[in-house]
N, C-alpha and C positions, 0 to 999 in steps of 0.2 A: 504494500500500500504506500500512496504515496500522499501526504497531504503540503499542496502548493507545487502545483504542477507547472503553472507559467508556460514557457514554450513549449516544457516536453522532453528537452536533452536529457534529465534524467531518468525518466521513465520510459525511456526508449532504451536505455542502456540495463533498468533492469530489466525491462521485457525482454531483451533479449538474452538473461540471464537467464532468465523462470524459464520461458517458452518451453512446455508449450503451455504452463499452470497461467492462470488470469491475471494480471496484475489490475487494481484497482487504484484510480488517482482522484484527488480532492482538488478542486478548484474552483470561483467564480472566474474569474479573470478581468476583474475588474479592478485590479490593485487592494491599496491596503482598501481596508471599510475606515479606518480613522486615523491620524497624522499617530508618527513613528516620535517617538521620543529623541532622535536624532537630528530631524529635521525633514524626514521624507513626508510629501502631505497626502493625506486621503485623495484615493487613487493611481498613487503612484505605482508601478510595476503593473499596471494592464497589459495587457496584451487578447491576442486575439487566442481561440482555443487551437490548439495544434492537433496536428496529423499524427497520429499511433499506432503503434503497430495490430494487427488482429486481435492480440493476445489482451489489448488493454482496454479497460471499459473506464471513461471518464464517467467524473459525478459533479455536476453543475450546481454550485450555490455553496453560500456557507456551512463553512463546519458543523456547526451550533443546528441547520435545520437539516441538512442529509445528512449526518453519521449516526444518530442516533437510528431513524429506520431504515441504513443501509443493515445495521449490526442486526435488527430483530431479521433481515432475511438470512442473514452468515454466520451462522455457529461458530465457524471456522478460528482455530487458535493463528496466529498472524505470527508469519515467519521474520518478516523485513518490515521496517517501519520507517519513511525515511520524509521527517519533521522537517522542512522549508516554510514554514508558515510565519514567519518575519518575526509576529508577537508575542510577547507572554500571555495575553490570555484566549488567544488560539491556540498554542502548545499545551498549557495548562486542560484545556480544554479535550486537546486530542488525547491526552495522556490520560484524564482522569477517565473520558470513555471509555479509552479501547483496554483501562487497564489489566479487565480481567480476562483478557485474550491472551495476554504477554506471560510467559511462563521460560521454562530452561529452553535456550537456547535461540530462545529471539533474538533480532538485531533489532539495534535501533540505530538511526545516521541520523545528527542532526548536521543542518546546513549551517548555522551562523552560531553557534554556541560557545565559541567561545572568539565572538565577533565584538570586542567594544567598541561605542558602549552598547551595543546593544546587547546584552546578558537575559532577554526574558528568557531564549529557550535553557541557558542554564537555570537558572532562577525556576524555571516551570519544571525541569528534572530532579533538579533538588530538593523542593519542595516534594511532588512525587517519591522520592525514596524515603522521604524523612515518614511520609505518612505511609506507604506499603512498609514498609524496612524489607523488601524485593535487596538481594544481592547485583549486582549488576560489575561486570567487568571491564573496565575500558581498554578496547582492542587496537584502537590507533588513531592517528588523524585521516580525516578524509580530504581535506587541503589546509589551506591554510586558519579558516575559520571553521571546519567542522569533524566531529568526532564521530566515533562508532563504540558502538556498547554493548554487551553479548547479556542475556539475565543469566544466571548462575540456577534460581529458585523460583519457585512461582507460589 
């Protein structure tokens, strides 16, 4: 899964990891919903919805009104998890949903986590572990703002 899909580069790269399994991506594409504490103003990061591969089903609109009844149709424990969603309380958000999917051996990639100042997606993991107390392993960086995280426990 992907939540903040934007162009697509990355969820074309796990698509083509999974293939032929489904990958699912989260987006409006309409930039933020509200100015970034940085200085980015509502709406910035639009863009238009991208071209994907077979294997990936988009899901149009906010976090907050599609994940909740994406999850009552998907049982499914969630292998990859990979957080681009700018804010803290859209990460917050995706984290506290999908928490009880997350069990040993998930990933999780965040994109800007450890981006200052922008700290919400740390700030929204953190908080997350303090209140699961979930083990979680840090496996590396993903470039120069983003890490990856394996759970240990569920």
């Amino acid at each position: 899964m992907e939540f903040g899909v934007a162009g697509g580069g990355t969820i074309r790269q796990i698509a083509a990891a999974a293939a032929p399994r489904l990958v699912y991506g989260f987006d409006w594409w309409r930039g933020l919903p509200h100015d970034w504490d940085a200085g980015d103003r509502k709406g910035a990061f639009a863009c238009a919805r991208p071209d994907v591969p077979a294997n990936v089903r988009l899901i149009d609109g906010r976090f907050g009104v599609t994940l909740e009844p994406f999850l009552a149709c998907h049982a499914e424990r969630m292998a990859l998890v990979h957080i681009d969603s700018d804010l803290y309380c859209s990460c917050a958000y995706v984290l506290d949903t999908i928490g009880d999917r997350l069990g040993p051996g998930s990933l999780l990639i965040f994109d800007e986590i450890a981006q200052a100042p922008h700290d919400g997606e740390r700030l929204a993991f953190t908080r997350y572990l303090n209140r699961t107390k979930q083990s979680w392993e840090f496996l590396g960086k993903q470039h120069d703002w983003g890490e990856v995280w394996r759970c240990e426990d569920g």
